[in-house]
NUFIRO-409357 format. One line per 4 residues: number of its first residue (from 1); their letters; for each residue x, y, z of C-alpha. Coordinates in nm, 2 decimals, always signed. Example, Ala and Ser with C-alpha at 12.3 -4.5 7.8 and 13.67 -1.06 7.14 Angstrom:
BEGIN
1> AS> +1.23,-0.45,+0.78 | +1.37,-0.11,+0.71
This chain:
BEGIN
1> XXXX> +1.89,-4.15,+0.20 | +2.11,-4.13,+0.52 | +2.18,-3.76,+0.49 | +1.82,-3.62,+0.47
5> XXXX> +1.73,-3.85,+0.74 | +2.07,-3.70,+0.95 | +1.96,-3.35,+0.87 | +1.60,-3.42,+0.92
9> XXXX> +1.66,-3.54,+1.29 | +1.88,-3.27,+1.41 | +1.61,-3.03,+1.30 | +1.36,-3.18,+1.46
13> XXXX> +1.60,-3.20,+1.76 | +1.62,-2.82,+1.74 | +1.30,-2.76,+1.68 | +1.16,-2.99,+2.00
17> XXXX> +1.43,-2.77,+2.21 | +1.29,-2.43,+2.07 | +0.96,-2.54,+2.11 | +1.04,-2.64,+2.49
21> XXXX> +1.20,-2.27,+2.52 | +0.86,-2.13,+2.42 | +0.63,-2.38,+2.63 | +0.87,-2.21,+2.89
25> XXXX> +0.84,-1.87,+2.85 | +0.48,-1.81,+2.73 | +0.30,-2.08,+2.91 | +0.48,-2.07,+3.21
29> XXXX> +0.29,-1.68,+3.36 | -0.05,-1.83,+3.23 | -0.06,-2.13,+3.35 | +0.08,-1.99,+3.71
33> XXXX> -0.23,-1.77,+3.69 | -0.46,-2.08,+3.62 | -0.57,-1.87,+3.30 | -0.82,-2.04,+3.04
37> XXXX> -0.81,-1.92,+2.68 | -1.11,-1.71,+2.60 | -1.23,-1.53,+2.26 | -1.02,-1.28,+2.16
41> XXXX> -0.71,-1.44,+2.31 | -0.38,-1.50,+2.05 | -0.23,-1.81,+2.04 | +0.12,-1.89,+1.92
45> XXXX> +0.10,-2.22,+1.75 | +0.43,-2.43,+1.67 | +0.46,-2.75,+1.49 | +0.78,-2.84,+1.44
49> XXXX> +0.84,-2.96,+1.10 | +1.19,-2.78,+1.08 | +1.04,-2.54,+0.80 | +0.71,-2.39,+0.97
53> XXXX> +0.78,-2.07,+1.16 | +0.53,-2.03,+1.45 | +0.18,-1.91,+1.33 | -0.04,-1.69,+1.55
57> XXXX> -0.38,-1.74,+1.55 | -0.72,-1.53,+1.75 | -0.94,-1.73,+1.95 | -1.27,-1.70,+1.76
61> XXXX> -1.59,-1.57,+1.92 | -1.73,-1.96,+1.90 | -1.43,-2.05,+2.07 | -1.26,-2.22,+1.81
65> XXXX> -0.91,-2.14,+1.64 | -0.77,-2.27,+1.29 | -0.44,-2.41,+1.17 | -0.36,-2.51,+0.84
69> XXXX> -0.23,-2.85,+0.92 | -0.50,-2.90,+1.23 | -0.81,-2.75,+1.11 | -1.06,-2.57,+1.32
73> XXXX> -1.03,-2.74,+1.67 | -1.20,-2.59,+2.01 | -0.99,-2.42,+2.26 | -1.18,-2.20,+2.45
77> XXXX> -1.19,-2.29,+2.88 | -0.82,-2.47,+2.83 | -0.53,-2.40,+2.99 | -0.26,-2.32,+2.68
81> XXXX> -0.09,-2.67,+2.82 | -0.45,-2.85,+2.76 | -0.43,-2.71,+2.41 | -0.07,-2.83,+2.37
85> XXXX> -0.24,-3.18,+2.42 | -0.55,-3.14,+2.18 | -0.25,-3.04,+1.92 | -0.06,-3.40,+1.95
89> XXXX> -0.36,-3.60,+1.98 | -0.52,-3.41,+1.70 | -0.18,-3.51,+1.51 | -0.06,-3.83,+1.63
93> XXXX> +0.00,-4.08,+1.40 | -0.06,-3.84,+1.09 | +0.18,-3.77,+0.89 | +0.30,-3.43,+0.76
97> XXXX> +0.47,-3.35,+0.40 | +0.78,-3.09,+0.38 | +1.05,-3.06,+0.22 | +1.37,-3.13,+0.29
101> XXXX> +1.72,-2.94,+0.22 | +1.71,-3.08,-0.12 | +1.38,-2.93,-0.21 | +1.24,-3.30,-0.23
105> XXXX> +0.91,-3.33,-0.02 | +0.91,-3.59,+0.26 | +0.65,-3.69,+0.50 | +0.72,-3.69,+0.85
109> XXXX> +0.58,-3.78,+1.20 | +0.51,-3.49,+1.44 | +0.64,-3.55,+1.80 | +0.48,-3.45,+2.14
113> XXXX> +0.80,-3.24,+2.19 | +0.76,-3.09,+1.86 | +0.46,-2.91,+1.92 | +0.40,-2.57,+2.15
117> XXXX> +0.10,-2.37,+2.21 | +0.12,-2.06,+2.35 | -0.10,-1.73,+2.46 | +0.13,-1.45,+2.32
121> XXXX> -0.15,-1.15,+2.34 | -0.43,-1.18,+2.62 | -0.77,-0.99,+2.59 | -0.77,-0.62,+2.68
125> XXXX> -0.87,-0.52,+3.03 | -1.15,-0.20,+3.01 | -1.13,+0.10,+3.27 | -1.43,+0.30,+3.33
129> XXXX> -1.50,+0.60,+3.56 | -1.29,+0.85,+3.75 | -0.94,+0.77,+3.52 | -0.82,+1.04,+3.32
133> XXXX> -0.83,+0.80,+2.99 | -1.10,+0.56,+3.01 | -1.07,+0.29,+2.75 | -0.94,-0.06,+2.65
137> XXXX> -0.59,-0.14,+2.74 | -0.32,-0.39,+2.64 | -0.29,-0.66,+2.95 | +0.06,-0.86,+3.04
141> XXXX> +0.11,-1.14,+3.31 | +0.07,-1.00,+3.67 | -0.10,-0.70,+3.61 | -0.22,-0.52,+3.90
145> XXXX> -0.54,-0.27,+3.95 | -0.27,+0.00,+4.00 | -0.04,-0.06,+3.71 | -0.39,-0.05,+3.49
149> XXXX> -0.49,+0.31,+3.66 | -0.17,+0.43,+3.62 | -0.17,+0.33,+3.19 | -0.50,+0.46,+3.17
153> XXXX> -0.33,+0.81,+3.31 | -0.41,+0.80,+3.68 | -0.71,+0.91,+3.90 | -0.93,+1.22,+3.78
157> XXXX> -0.85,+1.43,+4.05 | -1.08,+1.71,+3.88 | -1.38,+1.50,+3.94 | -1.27,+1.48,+4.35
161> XXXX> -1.28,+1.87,+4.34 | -1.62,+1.88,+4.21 | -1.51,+1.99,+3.86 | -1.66,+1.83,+3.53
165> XXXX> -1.33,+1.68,+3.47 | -1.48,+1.55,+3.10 | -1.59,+1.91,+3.02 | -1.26,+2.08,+3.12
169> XXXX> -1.09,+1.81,+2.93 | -1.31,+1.87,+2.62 | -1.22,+2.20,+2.64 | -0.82,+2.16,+2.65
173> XXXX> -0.85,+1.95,+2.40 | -1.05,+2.13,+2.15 | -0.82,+2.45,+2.20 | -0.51,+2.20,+2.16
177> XXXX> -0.71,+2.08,+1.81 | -0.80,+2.43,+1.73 | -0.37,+2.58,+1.79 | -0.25,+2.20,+1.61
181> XXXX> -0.50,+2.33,+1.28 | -0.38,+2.65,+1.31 | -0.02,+2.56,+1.33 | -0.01,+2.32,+1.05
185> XXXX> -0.20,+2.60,+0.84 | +0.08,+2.79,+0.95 | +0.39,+2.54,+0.85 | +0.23,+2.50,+0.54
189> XXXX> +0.20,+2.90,+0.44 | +0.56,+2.93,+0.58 | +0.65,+2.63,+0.31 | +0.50,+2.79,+0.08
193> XXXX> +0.68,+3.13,+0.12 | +0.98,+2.99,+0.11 | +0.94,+2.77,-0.21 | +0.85,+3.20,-0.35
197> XXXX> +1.14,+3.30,-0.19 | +1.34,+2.97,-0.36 | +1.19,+2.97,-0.68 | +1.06,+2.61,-0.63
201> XXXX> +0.73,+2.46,-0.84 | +0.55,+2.38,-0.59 | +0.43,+2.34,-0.19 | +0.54,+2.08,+0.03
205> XXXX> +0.24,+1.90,+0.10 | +0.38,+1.76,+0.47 | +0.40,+1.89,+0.84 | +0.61,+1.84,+1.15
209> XXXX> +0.50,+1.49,+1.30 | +0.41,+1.68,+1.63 | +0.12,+1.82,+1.46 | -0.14,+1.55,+1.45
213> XXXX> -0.44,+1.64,+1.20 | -0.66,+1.49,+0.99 | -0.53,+1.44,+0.61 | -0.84,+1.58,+0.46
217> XXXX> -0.75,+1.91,+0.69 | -0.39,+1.92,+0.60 | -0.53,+1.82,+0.20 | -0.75,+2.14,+0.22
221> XXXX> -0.48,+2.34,+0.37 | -0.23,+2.26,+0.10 | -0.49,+2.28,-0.17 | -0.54,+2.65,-0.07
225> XXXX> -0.16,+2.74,-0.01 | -0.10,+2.59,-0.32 | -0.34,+2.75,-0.55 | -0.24,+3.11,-0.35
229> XXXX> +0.11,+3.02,-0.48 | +0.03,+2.93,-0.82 | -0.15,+3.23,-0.85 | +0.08,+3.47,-0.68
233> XXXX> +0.39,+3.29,-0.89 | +0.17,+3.36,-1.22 | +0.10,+3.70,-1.18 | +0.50,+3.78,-1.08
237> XXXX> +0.64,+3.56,-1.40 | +0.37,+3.76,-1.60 | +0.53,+4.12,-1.51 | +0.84,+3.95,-1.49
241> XXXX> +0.79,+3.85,-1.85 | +0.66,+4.18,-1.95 | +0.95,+4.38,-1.82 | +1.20,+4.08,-1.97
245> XXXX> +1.02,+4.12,-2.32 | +1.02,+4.53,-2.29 | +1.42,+4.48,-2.21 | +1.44,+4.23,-2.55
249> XXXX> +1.23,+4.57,-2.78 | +1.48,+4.77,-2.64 | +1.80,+4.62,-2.68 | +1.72,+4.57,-3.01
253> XXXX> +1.57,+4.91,-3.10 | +1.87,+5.07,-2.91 | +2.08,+4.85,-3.16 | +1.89,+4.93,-3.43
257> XXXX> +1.88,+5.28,-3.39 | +2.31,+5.29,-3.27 | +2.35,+5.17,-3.64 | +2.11,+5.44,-3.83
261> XXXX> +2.31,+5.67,-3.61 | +2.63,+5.56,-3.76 | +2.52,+5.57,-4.12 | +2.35,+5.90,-4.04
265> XXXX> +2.70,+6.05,-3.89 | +2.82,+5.87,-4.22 | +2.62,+6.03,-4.43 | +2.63,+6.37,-4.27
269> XXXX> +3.03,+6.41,-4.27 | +3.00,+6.30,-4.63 | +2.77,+6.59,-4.74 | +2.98,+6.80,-4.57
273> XXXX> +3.33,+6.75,-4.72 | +3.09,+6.75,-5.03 | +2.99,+7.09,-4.91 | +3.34,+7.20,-4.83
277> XXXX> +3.46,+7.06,-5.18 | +3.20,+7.27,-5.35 | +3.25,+7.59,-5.15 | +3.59,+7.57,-5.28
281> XXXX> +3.50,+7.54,-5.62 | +3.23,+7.76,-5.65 | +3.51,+8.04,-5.49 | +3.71,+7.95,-5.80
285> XXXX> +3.37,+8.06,-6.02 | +3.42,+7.66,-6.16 | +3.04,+7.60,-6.01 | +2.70,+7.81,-5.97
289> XXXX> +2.56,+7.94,-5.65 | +2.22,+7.76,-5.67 | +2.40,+7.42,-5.64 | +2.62,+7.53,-5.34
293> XXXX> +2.25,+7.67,-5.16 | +2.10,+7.27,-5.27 | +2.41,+7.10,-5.10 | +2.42,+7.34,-4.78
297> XXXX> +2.02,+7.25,-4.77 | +2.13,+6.85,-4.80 | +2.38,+6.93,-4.52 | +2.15,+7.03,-4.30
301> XXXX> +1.85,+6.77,-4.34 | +2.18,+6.52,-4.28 | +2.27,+6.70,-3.94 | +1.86,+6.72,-3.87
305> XXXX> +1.82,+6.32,-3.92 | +2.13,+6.26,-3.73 | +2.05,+6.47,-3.45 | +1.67,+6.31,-3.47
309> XXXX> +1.84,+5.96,-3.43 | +2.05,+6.10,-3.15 | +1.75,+6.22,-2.96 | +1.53,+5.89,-3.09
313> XXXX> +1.86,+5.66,-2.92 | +1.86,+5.85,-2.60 | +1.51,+5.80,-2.51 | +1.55,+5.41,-2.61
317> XXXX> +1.80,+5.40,-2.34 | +1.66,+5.58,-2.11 | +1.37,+5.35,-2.17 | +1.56,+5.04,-2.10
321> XXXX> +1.70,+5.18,-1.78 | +1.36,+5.27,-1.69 | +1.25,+4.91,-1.76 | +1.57,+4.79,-1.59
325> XXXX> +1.45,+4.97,-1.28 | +1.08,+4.86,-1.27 | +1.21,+4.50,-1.27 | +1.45,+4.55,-1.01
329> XXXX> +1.15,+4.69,-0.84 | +0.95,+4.42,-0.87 | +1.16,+4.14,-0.76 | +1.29,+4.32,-0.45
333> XXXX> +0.95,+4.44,-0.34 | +0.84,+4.11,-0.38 | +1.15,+3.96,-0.20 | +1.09,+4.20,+0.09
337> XXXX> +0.70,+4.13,+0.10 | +0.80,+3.73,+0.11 | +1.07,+3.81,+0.37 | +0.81,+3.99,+0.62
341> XXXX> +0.57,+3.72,+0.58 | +0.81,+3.46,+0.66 | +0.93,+3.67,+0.98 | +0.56,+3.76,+1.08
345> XXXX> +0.47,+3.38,+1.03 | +0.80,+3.26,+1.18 | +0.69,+3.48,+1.49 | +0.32,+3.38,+1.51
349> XXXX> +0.45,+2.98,+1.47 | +0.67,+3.03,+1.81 | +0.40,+3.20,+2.00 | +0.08,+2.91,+1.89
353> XXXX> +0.38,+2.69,+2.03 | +0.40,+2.83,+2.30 | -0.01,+2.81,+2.36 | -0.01,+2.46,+2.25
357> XXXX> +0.29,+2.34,+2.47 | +0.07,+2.52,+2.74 | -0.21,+2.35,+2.67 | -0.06,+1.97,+2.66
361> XXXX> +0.09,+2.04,+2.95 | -0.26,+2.10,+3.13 | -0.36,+1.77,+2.98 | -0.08,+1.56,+3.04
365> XXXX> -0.10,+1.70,+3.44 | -0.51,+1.61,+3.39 | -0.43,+1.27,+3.25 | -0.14,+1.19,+3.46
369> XXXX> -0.23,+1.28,+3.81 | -0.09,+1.04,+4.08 | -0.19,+0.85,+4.34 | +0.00,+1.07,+4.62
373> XXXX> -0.18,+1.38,+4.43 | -0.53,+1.23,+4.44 | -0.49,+1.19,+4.80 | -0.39,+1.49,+4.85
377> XXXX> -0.68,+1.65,+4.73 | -0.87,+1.50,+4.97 | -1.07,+1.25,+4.83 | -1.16,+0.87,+4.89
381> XXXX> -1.16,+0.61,+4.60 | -1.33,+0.29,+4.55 | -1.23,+0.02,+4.28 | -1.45,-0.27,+4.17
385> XXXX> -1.36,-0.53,+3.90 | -1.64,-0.70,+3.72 | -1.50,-1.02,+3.59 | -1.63,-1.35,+3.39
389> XXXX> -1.63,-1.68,+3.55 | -1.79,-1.96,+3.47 | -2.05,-1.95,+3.71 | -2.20,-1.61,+3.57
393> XXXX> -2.04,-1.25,+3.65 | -1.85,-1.22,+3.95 | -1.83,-0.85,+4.10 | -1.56,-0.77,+4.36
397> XXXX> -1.46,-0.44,+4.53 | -1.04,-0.49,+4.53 | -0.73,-0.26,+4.64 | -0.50,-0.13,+4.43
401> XXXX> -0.24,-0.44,+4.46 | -0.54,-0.68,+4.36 | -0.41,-0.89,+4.08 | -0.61,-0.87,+3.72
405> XXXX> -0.71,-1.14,+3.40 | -0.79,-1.06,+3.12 | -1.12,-0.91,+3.02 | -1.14,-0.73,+3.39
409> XXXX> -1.37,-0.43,+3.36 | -1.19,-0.21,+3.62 | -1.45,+0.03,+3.77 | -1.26,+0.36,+3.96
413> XXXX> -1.48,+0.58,+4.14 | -1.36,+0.91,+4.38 | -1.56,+1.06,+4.60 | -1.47,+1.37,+4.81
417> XXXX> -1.33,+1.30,+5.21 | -1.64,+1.49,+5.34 | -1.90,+1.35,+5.08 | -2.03,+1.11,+5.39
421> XXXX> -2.12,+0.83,+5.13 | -2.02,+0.62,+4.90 | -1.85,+0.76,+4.59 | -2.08,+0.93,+4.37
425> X> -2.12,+0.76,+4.06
């Protein structure tokens, strides 16, 4: 079909140009630095098919790397264009499948300028000795002895003053992972006074990112916060409840009682127009004094019930004011408690701030002591680079401008002005 073939060529056209553009740029700084792939190294690999994006493999420890459409092929001791060649000879004359823009699958030839190999990530360089941060570190094209000291945080000037750099750095940084606990214990109890404060359902279980510790510490802290709140939540809702339930009984007693009152008034103004009634009659001689003595005694045990009611009312409300108060009580004592532990903890937070900004300070000025400020203090320095070439291990005292490879163990060592021999190691 003419139009796959059409679209089939200007990818592979694009492709052999973008493959060219990475040849370029990746290959180009190794290859100017005679550097051989080693172990460890990452290759970008790139056939161009027009549907394969580049693939990035590691150099094995036996020296060998593997690509789907290749296999496992040896590349360790070749220059990334050497590898470039293994790739099309490895490929010439094989054909490939993809698929096309139609979704059909097609086989295609692979051409020289549609392959690239490139080192994208080299091995790490190691610093040892007098540097504030021994350790592995990331290496790049051109990479000098100097850029590597000054990753790695600088020269230890403590050790030039004949301090145990390592143990005053221990220290810092134990009080620095002692405040960071303590602060993030601190966050949390502040989260948790204010979810009180809010009425939320539980703790936030997160702290500032500043505050680097280890989740089974911050687990532990919220775990205790947590089970502080749900028990300090509890026993409020329980008096809460209490005093809310004591406020139900009394609204309805106090109703209960406001209507006995009103049929006792009721029933104590009808015994007394009875009484009056009967006091009229019984002046007339048309009724007998006994039964005017039994109605005055009805009129009184009326007034008696009534007045009991009265006094039985009174005491209900005063009652529910009393419980009214008590729950007022207890939700602004408890607001005012939760309101002074914010403000303590708020106050505590900014001064363990202050102590920890303190303290990272001290370490970043351990860590990241310069050049000018190591020779300042006085003290001589001596650099050697351990390197492996093919020959065996190759060991070479350099400067600061001296030029690294991959896999370079840099070795710094300081030694005071007035030591009168070589740096102590």
């Amino acid at each position: 079909m003419p139009g796959t073939g059409f679209a089939l060529r200007r990818l592979r056209s694009a492709t052999g140009f973008l493959a060219l553009v990475l040849v370029l740029t990746f290959g180009a700084a190794a290859a100017a630095a005679d550097y051989r792939v080693e172990p460890g190294d990452v290759i970008e690999l790139w056939l161009g098919t027009g549907t394969d994006a580049p693939h990035r493999v590691t150099v094995q420890v036996d020296g060998t790397l593997t690509y789907p459409q290749l296999g496992t092929i040896t590349v360790a001791g070749l220059y990334p264009a050497e590898i470039r060649t293994k790739i099309q000879a490895a490929l010439l004359g094989k054909p490939m499948q993809v698929r096309g823009g139609d979704g059909r699958v097609i086989s295609v030839m692979i051409s020289p300028d549609d392959v690239a190999a490139s080192v994208v990530e080299y091995r790490p360089v190691y610093l040892t000795g007098d540097v504030a941060k021994p350790g592995q570190y990331p290496f790049h094209p051109a990479m000098t002895v100097q850029q590597a000291i000054a990753i790695a945080g600088g020269y230890n000037v403590l050790q030039a003053a004949g301090q145990n750099a390592a143990m005053v750095t221990s220290d810092l940084q134990s009080e620095s992972d002692a405040i960071t606990v303590q602060l993030a214990g601190l966050d949390v109890r502040i989260a948790r006074l204010k979810a009180e404060l809010t009425g939320q359902d539980t703790v936030a279980r997160t702290v500032p990112a500043d505050l680097k510790v280890p989740q089974a510490t911050l687990s532990a802290l919220v775990n205790a916060e947590t089970e502080l709140f749900n028990t300090r939540n509890s026993d409020f809702l329980r008096q809460k409840d209490f005093f809310l339930q004591s406020l139900k009984k009394s609204d309805a007693a106090i109703a209960s009682l406001t209507e006995q009152l009103k049929q006792e008034g009721q029933g104590a103004d009808a015994d007394a127009q009875d009484l009056e009634n009967l006091t009229t009659l019984f002046k007339k001689g048309n009724t007998t004094g006994e039964r005017l003595a039994d109605l005055r005694r009805a009129v009184l045990q009326s007034a008696t019930r009534k007045l009991q009611v009265s006094v039985q009312l009174f005491q209900a409300k005063q009652q529910q004011e009393e419980f009214q108060k008590q729950l007022d009580e207890l939700e602004t004592h408890r607001k005012i408690a939760l309101l002074t532990e914010l403000q303590d903890g708020t106050i505590k937070e900014n001064d363990l701030r202050s102590k920890l900004r303190g303290v990272r300070e001290k370490l970043v000025l351990l860590s990241g002591a310069s050049t000018q400020h190591m020779r300042a203090s006085g003290a001589r320095r001596a650099v050697v680079v351990f390197r492996k070439l093919a020959g065996g291990p190759q060991r070479q005292a350099v400067e600061e401008d001296f030029e690294l490879q991959p896999g370079d163990v840099i070795e710094v060592a300081l030694a005071a002005d007035d030591s009168g021999g070589a740096p102590v190691r």
